[in-house]
C-alpha positions as CSV (number, residue, x, y, z in Angstrom):
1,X,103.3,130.9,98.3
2,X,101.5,128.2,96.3
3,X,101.2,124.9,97.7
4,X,102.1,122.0,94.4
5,X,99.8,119.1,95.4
6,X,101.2,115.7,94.0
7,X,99.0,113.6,91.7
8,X,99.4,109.9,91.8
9,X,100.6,108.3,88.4
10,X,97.6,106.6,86.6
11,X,97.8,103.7,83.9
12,X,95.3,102.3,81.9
13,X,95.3,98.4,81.2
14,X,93.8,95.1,80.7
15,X,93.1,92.8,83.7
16,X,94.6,89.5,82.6
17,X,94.4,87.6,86.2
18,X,92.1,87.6,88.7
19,X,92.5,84.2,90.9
20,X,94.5,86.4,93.6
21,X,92.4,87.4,96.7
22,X,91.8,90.9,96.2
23,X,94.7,91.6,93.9
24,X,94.3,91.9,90.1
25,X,96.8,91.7,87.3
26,X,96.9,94.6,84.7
27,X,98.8,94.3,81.7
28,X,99.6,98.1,80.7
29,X,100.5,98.7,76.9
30,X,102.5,101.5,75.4
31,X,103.3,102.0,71.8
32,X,106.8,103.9,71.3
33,X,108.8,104.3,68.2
34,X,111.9,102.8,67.5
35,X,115.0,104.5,67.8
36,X,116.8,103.6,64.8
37,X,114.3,102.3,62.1
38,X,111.1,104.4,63.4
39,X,108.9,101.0,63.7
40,X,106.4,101.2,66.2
41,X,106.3,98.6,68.7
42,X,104.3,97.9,71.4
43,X,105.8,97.8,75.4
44,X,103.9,95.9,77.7
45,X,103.7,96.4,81.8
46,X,102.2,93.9,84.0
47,X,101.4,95.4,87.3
48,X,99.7,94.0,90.2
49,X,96.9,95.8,91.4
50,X,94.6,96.4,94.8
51,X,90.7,95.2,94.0
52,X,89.0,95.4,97.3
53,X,85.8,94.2,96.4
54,X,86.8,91.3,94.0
55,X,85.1,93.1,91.7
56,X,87.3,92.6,88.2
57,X,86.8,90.0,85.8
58,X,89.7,89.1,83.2
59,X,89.4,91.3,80.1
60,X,88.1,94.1,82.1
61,X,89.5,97.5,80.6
62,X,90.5,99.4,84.3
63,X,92.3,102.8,85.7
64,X,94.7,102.1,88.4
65,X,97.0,104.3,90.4
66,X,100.1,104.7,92.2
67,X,99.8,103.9,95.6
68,X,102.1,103.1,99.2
69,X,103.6,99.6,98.8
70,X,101.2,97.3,100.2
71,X,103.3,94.2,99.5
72,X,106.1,92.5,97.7
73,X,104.6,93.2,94.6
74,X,101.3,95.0,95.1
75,X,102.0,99.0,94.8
76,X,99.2,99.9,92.6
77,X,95.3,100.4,93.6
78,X,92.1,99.8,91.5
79,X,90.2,103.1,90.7
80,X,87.4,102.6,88.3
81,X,86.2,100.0,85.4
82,X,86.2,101.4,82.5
83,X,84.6,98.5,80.5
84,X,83.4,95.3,81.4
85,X,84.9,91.8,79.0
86,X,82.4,90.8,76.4
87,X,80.6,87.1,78.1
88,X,81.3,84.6,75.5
């Protein structure tokens, strides 16, 4: 018998708020065609995310996954920054 291991969902986003203690906000975009008129528009997510180390800055490119509930809103947890925002 083969064991099927589950993989946690992963999403790629933007981190548009950081002023949470150790919780980060990701806005997660998706481009899908329309239905009727074939357009393609863009979906966006916002998602509230796990950051243990306060590490994120806004406009930080991150992966997050799937994760227990760890409150109201929080279900997600930081896994790696892809690419740091650009100081202005």
């Amino acid at each position: 018998m083969s064991e099927q291991t589950k993989t946690a969902r992963s999403a790629t986003g933007r981190v548009i708020s950081n002023k949470m203690n150790k919780t980060i906000t990701v806005q997660v975009d998706r481009r899908i065609r329309h239905p009727l008129y074939g357009k393609i528009i863009t979906r966006h997510s916002k998602l509230h995310a796990h950051d243990e180390g306060n590490e994120c800055k806004q406009g930080d490119l991150v992966v997050i996954e799937e994760c227990r509930p760890l409150s109201k809103t929080k279900a997600w947890r930081l896994v790696k920054v892809l690419e740091r925002a650009r100081e202005v």
